[in-house]
The first five atom37 places (N, CA, C, CB, O) and aatype in JSON, in Angstrom:
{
  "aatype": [20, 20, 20, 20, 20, 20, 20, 20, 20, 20, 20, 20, 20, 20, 20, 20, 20, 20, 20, 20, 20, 20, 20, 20, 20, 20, 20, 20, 20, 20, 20, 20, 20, 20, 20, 20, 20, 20, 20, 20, 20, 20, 20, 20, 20, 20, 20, 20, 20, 20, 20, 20, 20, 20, 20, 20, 20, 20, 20, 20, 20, 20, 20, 20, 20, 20, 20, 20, 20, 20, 20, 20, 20, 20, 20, 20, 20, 20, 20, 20, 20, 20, 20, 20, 20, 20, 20, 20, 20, 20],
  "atom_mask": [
    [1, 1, 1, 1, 1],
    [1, 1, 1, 1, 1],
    [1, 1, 1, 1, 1],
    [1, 1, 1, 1, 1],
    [1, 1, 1, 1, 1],
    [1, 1, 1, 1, 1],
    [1, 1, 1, 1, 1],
    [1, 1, 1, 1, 1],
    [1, 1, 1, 1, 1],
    [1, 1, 1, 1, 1],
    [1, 1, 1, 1, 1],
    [1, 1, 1, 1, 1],
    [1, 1, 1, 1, 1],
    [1, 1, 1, 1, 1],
    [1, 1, 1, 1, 1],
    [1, 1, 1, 1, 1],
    [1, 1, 1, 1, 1],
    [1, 1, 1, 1, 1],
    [1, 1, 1, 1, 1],
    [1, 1, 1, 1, 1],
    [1, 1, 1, 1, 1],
    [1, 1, 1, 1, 1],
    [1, 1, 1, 1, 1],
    [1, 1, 1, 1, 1],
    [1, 1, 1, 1, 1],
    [1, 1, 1, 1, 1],
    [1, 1, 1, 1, 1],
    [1, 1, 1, 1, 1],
    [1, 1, 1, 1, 1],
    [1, 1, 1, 1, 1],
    [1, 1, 1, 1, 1],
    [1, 1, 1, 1, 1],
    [1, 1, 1, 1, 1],
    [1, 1, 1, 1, 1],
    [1, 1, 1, 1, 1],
    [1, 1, 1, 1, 1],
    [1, 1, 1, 1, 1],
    [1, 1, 1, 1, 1],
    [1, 1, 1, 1, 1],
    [1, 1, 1, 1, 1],
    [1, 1, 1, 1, 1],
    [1, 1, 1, 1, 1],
    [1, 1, 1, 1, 1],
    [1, 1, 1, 1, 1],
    [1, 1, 1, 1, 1],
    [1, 1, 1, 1, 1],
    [1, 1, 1, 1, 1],
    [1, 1, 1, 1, 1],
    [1, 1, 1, 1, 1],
    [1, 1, 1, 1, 1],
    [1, 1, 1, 1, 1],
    [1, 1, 1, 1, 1],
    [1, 1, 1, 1, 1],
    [1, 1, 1, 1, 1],
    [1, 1, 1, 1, 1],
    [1, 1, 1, 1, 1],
    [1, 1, 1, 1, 1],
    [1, 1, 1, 1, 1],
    [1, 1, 1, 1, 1],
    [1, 1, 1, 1, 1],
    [1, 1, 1, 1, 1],
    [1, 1, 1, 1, 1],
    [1, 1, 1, 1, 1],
    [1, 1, 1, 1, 1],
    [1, 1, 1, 1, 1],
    [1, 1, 1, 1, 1],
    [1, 1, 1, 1, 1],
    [1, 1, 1, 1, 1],
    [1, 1, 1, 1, 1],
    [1, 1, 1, 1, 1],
    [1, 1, 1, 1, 1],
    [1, 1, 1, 1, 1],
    [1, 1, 1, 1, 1],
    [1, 1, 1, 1, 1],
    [1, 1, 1, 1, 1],
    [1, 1, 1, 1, 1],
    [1, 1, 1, 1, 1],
    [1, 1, 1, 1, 1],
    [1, 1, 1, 1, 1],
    [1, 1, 1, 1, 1],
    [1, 1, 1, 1, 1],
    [1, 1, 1, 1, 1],
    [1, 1, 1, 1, 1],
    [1, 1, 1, 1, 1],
    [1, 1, 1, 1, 1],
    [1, 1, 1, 1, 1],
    [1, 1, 1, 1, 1],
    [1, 1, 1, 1, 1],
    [1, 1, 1, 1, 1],
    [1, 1, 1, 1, 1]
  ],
  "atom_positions": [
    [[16.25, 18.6, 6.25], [15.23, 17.86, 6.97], [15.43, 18.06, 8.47], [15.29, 16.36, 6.6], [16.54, 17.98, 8.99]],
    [[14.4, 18.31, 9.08], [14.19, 18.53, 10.81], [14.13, 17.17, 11.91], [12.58, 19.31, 11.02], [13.39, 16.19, 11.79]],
    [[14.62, 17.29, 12.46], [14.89, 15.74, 13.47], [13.44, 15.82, 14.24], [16.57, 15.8, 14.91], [13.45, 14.88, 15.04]],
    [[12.61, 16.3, 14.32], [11.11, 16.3, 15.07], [10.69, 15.49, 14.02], [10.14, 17.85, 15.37], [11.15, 15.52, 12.88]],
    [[9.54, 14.56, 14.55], [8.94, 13.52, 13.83], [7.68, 14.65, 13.08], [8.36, 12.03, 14.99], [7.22, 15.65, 13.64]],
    [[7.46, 14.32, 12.18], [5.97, 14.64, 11.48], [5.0, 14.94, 12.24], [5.39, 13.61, 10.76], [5.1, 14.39, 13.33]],
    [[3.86, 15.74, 12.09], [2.49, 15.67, 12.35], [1.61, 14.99, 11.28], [2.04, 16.98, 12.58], [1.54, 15.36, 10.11]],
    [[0.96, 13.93, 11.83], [0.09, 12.73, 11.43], [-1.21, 12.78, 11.61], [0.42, 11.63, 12.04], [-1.71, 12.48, 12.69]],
    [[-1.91, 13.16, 10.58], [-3.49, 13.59, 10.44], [-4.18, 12.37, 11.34], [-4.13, 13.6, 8.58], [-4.02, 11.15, 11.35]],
    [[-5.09, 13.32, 12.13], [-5.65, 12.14, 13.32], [-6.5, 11.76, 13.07], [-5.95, 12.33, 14.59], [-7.09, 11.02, 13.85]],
    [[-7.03, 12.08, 11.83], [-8.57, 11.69, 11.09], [-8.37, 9.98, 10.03], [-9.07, 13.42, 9.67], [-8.97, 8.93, 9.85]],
    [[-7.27, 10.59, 9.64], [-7.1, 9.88, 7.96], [-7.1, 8.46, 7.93], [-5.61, 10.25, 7.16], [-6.73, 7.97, 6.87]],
    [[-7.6, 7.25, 9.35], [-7.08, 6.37, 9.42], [-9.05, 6.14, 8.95], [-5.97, 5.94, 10.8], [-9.44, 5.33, 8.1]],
    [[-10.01, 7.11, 9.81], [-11.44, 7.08, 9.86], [-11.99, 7.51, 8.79], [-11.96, 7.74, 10.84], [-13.19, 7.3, 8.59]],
    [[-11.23, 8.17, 7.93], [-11.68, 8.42, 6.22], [-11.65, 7.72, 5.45], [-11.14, 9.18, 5.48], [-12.54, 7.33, 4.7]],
    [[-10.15, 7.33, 5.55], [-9.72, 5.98, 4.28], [-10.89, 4.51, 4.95], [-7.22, 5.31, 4.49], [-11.35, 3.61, 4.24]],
    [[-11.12, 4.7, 6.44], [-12.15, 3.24, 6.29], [-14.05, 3.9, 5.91], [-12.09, 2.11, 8.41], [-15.07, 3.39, 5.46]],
    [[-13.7, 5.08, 6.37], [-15.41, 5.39, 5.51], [-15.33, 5.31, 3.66], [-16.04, 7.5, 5.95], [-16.34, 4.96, 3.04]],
    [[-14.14, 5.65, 2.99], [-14.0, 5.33, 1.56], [-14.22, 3.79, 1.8], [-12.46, 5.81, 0.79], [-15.42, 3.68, 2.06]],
    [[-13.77, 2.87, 1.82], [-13.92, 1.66, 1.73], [-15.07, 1.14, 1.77], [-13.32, 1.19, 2.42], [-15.61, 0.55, 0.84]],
    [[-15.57, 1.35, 2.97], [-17.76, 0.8, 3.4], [-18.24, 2.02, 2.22], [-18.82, 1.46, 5.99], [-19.24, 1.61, 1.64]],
    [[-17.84, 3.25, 1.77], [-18.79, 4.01, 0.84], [-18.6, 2.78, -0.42], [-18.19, 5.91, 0.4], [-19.62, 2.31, -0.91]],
    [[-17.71, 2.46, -0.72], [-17.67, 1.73, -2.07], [-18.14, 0.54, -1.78], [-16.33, 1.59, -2.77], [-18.32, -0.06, -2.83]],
    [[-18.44, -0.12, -0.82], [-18.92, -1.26, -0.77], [-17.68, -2.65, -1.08], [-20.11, -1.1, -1.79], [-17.95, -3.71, -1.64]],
    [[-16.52, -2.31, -0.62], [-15.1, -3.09, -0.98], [-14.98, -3.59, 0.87], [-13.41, -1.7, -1.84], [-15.17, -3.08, 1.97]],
    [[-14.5, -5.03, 0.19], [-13.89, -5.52, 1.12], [-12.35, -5.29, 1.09], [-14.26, -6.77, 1.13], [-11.98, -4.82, 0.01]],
    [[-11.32, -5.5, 2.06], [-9.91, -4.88, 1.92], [-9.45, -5.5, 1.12], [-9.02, -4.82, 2.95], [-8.33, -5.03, 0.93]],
    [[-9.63, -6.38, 0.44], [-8.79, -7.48, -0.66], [-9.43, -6.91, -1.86], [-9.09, -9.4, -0.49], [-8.79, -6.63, -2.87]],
    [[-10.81, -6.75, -1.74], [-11.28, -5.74, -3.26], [-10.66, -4.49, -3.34], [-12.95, -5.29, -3.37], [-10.19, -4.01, -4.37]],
    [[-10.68, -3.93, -2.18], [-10.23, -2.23, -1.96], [-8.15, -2.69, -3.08], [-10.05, -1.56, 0.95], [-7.81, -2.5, -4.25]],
    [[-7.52, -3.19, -2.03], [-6.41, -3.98, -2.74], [-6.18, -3.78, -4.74], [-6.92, -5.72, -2.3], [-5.36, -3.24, -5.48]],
    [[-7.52, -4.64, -4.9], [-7.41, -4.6, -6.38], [-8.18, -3.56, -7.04], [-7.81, -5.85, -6.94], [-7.97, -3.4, -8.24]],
    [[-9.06, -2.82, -6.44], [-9.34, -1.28, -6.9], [-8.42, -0.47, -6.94], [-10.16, -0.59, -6.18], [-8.43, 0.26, -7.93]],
    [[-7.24, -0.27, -5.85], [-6.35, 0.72, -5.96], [-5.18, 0.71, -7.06], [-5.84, 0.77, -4.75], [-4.3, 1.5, -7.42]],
    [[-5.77, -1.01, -7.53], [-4.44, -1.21, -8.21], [-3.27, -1.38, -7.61], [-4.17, -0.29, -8.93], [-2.31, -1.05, -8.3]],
    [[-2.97, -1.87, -6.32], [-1.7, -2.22, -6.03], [-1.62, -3.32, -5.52], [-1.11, -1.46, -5.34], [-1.24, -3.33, -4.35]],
    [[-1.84, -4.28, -6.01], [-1.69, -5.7, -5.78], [-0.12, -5.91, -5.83], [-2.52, -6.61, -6.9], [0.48, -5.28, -6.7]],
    [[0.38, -6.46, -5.26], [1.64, -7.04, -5.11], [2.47, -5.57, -4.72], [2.16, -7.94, -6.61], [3.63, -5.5, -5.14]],
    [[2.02, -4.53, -4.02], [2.71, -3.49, -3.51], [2.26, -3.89, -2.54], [2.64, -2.15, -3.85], [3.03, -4.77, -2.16]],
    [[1.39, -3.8, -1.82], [0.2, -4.18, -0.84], [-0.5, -5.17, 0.08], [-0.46, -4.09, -1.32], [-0.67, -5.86, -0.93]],
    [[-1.03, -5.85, 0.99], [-1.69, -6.35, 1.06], [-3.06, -5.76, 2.03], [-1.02, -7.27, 1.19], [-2.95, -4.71, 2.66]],
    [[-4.37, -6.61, 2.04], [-5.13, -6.13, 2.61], [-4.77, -5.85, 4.24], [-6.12, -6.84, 2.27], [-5.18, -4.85, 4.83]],
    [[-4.18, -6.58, 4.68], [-3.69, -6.08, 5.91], [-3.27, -5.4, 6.26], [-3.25, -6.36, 6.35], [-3.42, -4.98, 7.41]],
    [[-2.31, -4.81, 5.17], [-2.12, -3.11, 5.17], [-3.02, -2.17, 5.65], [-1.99, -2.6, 3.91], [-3.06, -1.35, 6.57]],
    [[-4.01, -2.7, 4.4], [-5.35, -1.75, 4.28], [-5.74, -1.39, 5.77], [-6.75, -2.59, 3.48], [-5.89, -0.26, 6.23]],
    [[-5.88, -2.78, 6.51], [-6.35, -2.77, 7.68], [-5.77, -2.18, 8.91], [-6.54, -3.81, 7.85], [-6.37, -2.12, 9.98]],
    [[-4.53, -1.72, 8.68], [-3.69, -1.29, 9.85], [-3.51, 0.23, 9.35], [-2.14, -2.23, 10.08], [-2.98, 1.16, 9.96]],
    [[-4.23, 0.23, 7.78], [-4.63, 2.09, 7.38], [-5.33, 2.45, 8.52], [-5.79, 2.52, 5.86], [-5.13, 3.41, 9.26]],
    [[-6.44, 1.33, 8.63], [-7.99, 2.14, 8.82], [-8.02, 2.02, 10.25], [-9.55, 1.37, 8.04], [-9.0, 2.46, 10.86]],
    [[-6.94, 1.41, 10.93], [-7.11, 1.49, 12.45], [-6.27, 2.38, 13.31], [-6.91, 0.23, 12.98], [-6.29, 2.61, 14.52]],
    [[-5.36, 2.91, 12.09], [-4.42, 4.4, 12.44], [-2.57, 3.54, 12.86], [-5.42, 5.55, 14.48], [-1.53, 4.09, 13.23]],
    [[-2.84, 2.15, 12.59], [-1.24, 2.05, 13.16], [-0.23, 1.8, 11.95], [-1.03, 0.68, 14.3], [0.89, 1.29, 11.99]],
    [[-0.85, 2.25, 11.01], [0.38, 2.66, 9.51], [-0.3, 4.1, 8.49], [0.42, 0.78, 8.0], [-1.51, 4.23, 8.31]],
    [[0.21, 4.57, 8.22], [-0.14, 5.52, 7.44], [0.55, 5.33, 5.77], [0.3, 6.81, 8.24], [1.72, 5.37, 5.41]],
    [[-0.71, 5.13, 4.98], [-0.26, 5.39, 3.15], [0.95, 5.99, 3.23], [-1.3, 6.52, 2.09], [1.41, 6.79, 4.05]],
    [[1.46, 5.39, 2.06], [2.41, 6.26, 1.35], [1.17, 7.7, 0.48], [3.45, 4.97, -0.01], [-0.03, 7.85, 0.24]],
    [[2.13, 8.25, 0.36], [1.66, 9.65, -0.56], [0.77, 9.29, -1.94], [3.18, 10.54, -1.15], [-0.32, 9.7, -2.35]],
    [[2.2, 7.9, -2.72], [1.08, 7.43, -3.61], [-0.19, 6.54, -3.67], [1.58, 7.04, -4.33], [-0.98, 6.37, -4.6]],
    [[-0.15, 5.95, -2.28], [-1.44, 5.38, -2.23], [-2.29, 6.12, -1.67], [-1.51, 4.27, -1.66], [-3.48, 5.8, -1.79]],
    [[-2.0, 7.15, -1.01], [-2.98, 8.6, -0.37], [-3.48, 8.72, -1.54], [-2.23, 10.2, 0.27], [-4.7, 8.71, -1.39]],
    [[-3.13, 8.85, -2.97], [-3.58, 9.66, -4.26], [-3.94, 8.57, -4.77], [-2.58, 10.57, -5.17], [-4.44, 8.97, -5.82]],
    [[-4.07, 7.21, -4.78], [-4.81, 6.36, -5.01], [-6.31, 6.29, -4.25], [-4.03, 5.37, -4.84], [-7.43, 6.1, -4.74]],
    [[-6.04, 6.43, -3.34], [-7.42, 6.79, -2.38], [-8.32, 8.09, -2.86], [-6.9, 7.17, -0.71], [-9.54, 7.96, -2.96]],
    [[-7.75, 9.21, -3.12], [-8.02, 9.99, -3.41], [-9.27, 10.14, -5.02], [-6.8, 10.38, -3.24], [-10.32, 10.75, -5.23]],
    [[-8.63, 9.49, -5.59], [-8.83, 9.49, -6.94], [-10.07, 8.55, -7.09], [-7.53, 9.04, -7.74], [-11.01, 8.79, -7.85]],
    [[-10.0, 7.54, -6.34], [-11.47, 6.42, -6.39], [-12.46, 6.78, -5.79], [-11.38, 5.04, -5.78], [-13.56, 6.3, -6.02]],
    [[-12.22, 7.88, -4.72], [-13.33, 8.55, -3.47], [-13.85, 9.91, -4.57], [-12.28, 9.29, -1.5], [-14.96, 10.4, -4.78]],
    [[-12.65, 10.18, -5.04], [-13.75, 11.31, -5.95], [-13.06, 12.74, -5.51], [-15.81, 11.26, -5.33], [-13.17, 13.78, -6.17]],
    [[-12.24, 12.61, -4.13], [-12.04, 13.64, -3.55], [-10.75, 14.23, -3.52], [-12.45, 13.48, -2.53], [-10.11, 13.72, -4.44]],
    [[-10.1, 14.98, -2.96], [-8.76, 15.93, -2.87], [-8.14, 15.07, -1.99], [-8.88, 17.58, -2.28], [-8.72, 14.3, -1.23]],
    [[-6.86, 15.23, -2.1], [-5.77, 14.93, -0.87], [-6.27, 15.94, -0.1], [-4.04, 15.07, -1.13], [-6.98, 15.7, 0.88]],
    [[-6.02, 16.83, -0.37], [-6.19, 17.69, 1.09], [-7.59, 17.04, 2.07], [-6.56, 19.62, 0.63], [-7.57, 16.84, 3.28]],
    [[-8.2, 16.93, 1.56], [-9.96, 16.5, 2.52], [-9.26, 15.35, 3.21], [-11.8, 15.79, 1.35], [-9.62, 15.22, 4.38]],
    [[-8.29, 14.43, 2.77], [-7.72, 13.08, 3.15], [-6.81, 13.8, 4.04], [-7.02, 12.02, 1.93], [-6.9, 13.42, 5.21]],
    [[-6.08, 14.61, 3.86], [-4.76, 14.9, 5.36], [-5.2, 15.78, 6.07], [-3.12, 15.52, 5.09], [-4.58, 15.96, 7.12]],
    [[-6.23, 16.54, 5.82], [-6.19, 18.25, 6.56], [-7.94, 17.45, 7.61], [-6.61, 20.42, 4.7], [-9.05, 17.26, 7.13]],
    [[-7.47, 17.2, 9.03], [-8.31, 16.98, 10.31], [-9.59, 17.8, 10.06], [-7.5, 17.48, 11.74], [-10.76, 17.41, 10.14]],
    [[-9.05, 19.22, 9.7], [-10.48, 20.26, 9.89], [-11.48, 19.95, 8.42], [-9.89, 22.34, 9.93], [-12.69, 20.15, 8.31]],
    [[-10.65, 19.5, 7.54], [-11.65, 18.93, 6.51], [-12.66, 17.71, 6.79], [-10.84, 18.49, 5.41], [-12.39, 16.78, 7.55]],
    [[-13.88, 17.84, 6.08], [-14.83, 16.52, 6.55], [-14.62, 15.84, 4.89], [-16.96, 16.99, 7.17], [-14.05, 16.38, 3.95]],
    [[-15.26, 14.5, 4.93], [-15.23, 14.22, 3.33], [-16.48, 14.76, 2.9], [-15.11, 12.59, 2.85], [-17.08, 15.47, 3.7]],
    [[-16.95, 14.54, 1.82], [-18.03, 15.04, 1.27], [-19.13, 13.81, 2.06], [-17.89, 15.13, -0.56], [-18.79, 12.68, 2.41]],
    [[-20.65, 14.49, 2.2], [-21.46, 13.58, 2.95], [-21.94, 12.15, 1.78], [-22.91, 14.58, 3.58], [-22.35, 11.05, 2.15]],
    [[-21.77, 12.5, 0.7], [-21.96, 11.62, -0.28], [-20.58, 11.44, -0.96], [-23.06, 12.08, -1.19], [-19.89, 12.4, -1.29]],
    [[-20.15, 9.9, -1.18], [-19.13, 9.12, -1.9], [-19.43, 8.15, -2.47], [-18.23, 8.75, -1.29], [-20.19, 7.26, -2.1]],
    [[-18.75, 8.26, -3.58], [-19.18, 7.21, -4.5], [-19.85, 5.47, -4.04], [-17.83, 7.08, -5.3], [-19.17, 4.61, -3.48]],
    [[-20.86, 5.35, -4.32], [-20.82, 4.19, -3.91], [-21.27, 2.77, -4.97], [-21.61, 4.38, -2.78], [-21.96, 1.79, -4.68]],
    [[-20.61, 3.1, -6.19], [-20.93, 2.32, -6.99], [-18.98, 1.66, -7.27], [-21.97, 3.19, -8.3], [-17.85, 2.14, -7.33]],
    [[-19.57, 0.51, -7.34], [-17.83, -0.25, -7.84], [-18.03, 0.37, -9.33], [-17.58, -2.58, -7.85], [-19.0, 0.8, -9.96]],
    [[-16.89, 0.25, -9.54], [-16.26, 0.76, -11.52], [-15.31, 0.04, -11.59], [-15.58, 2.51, -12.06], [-14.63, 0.02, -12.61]]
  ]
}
């Protein structure tokens, strides 16, 4: 492992909150959509979507999986999401 800190996708804080308004979830619904209730709280969620915490990997692939879309579209900046996301709750 390298002592330089990470590079931190400068997008992913403005994706994970466009998944959220696409589904029509508030952060406490988003919470119990991802399935991680008691890993979690919505305040988390909220300090996702404003860029001052970043997912773990497995909640990146929790995100991933409800949006419809790839990790990669979620970490890689030059990726856009798709212009259409799901917007029905399940």
């Amino acid at each position: 492992m390298g002592t330089k800190p990470r590079t931190k996708p400068k997008r992913l804080a403005e994706k994970l909150l466009r998944i959220r308004v696409a589904l029509g979830l508030s952060q406490p619904e988003l919470v119990k959509r991802l399935g991680v209730e008691g890993e979690i709280t919505f305040k988390q969620i909220s300090k996702y979507e404003t860029g001052l915490r970043e997912p773990t990997l497995i909640i990146l692939l929790k995100y991933a999986r409800i949006a419809g879309v790839s990790m990669e579209s979620l970490a890689d900046d030059k990726m856009d999401l798709p212009i259409k996301l799901p917007a029905s709750r399940k």
